[in-house]
C-alpha positions as a printed Julia matrix, in Angstrom:
217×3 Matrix{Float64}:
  78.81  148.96   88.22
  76.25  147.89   90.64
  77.75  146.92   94.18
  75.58  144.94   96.36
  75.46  141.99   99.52
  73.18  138.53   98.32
  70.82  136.91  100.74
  71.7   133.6   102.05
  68.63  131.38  100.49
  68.16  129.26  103.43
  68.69  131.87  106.43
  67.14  134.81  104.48
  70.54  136.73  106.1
  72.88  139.28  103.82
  76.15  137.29  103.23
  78.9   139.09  104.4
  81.24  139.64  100.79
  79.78  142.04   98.64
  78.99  141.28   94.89
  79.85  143.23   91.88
  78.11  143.58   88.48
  79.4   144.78   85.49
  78.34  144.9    81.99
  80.94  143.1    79.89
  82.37  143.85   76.38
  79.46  142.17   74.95
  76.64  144.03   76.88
  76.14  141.7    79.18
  75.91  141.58   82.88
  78.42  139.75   84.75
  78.8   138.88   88.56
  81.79  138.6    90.69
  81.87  137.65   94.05
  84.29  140.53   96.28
  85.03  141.42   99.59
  84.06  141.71  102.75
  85.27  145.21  103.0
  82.71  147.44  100.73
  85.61  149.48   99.06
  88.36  146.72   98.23
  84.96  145.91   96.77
  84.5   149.01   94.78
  88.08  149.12   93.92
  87.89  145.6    92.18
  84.78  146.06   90.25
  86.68  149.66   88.74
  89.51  147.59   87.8
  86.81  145.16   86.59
  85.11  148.07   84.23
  88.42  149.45   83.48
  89.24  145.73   82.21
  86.47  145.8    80.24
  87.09  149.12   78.56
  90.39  148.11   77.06
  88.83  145.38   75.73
  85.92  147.31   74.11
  88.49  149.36   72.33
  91.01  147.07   71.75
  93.74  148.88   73.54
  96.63  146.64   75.03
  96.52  146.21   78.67
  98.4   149.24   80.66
 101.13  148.02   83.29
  98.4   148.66   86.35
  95.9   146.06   85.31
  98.86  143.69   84.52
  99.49  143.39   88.21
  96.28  143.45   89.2
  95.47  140.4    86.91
  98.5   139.13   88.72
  97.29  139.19   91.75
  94.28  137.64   91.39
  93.39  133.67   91.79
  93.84  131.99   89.17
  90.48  130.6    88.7
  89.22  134.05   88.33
  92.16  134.47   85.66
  90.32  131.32   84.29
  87.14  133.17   84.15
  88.0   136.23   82.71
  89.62  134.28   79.7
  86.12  132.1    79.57
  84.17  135.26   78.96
  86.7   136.89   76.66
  87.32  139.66   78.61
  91.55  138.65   78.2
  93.33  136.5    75.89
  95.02  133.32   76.09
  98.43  135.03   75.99
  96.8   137.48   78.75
  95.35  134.41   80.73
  98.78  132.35   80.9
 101.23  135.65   81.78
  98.75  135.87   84.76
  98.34  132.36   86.01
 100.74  131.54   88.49
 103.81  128.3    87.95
 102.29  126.64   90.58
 100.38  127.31   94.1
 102.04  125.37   96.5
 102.42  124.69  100.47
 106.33  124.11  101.17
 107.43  122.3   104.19
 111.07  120.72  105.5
 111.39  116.95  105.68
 113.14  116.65  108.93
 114.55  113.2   107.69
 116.22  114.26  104.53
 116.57  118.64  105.34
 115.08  118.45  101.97
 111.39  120.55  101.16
 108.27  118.73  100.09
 105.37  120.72   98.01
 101.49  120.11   98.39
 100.43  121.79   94.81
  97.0   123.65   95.39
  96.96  125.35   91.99
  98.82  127.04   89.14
  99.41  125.1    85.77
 101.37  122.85   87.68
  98.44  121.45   89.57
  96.24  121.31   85.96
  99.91  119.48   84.55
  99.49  116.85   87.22
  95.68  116.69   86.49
  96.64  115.66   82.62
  99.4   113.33   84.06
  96.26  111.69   86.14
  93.98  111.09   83.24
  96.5   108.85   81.45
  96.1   106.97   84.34
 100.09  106.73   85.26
 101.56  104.9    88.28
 100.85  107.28   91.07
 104.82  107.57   92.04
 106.31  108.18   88.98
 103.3   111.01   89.07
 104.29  111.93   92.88
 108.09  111.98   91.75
 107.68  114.3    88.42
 105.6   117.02   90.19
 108.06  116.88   92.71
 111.07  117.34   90.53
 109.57  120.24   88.5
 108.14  121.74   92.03
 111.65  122.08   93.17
 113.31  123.49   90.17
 110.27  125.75   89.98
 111.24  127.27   93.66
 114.87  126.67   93.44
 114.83  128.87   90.31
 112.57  131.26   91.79
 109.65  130.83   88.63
 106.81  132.24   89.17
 104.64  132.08   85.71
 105.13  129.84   82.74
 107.54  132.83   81.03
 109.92  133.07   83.62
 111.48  129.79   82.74
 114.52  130.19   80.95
 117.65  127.63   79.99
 120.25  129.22   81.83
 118.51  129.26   85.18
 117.32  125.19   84.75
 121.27  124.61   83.5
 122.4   126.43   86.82
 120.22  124.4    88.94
 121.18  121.67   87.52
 124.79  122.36   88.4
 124.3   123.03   91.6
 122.48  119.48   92.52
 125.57  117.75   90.84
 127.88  119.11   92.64
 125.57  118.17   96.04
 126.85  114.69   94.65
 123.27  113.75   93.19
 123.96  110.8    90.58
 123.66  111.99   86.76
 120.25  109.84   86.77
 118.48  111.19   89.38
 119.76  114.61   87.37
 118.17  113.4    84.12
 114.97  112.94   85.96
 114.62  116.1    87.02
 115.45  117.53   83.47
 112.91  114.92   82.26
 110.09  116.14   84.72
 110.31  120.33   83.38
 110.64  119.26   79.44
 107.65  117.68   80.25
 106.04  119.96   81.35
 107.11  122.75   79.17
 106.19  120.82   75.93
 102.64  120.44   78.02
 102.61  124.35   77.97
 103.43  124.58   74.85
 100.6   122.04   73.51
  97.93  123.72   75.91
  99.04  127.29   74.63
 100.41  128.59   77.65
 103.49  128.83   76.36
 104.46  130.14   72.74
 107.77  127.94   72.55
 109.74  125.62   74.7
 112.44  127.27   76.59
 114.12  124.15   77.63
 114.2   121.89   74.28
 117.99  122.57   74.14
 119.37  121.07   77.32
 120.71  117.8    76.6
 120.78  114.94   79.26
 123.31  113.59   81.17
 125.5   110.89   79.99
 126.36  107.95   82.11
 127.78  104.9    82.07
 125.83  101.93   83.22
 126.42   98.66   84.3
């Protein structure tokens, strides 16, 4: 590991996160950008090498670089699956449900989301290239954003049928009509049979909840 500060190209200055090189599985050198704190910076180019080793010998991942992959952004997730340095399966188990700012709506004493990252943000990038109305796109985030909190998910194998079915419950009972219910339950098998199509997700943990029924007029 070589552990080092970059010059700024235009003011000839040392920038002030250090950079870390590695040699990857494959031999070859490999740069990430740190800290600003020299050994945070050591620390993650060790758990860097220490990534790589495993994967050199083809030993499963031990429960210490499992959070540490979890704790990391998940475009360096990204990366490290680019490279081959961890699996798909690896890559989605780290990858956060979504990255979101929450704030209360004064009006309604409800919570609105402003998505930042996670697969939910790369769901409502796919929802965007087939050119959808923006509302209905607005509304579905929305409505898997909130069962996503509500249920306290945090990555794509946390989602389970019993907590979506207990959610559910709860709304109804808030008095929430059975369409605005089916919606929501619309929005997250969505977006689970999206996981499931990317690969992030090895089967669909909500294909057996059936719909409400209604009458309508």
């Amino acid at each position: 590991m070589i552990l080092f500060r970059q010059r700024n190209k235009k003011s000839g200055l040392l920038q002030s996160k250090w950079t870390v090189e590695i040699r990857d599985h494959l031999k070859l050198k490999r740069r990430f950008a740190a800290f600003k704190d020299k050994g945070a910076s050591r620390s993650y180019g060790n758990q860097l090498e220490r990534l790589v080793a495993f994967k050199s010998s083809n030993r499963a991942l031990d429960t210490e670089l499992i959070s540490w992959l979890e704790s990391l952004p998940d475009t360096t997730i990204k990366r490290l699956h680019t490279i081959g340095l961890i699996d798909n399966e690896t890559s989605t188990a780290t990858i956060p449900l979504m990255v979101a700012k929450k704030a209360q709506q004064k009006r309604t004493k409800g919570f609105s989301f402003v998505i930042t990252g996670g697969h939910l943000a790369d769901y409502r990038s796919h929802l965007e290239s087939k050119e959808l109305a923006n509302r209905y796109i607005k509304q579905t985030i929305a409505h898997i954003a909130r069962i996503i909190d509500s249920c306290t998910f945090t990555f794509a194998t946390d989602i389970n049928t019993t907590s979506i079915e207990h959610y559910i419950t709860k709304v109804r009972n808030t008095g929430i009509s059975a369409r605005t219910a089916n919606a929501s339950l619309t929005a997250i098998k969505g977006f689970c049979s999206w996981l499931v199509i990317e690969q992030r997700l090895t089967s669909d943990p909500v294909k057996r909840i059936k719909k409400f029924r209604f009458m309508t007029r």
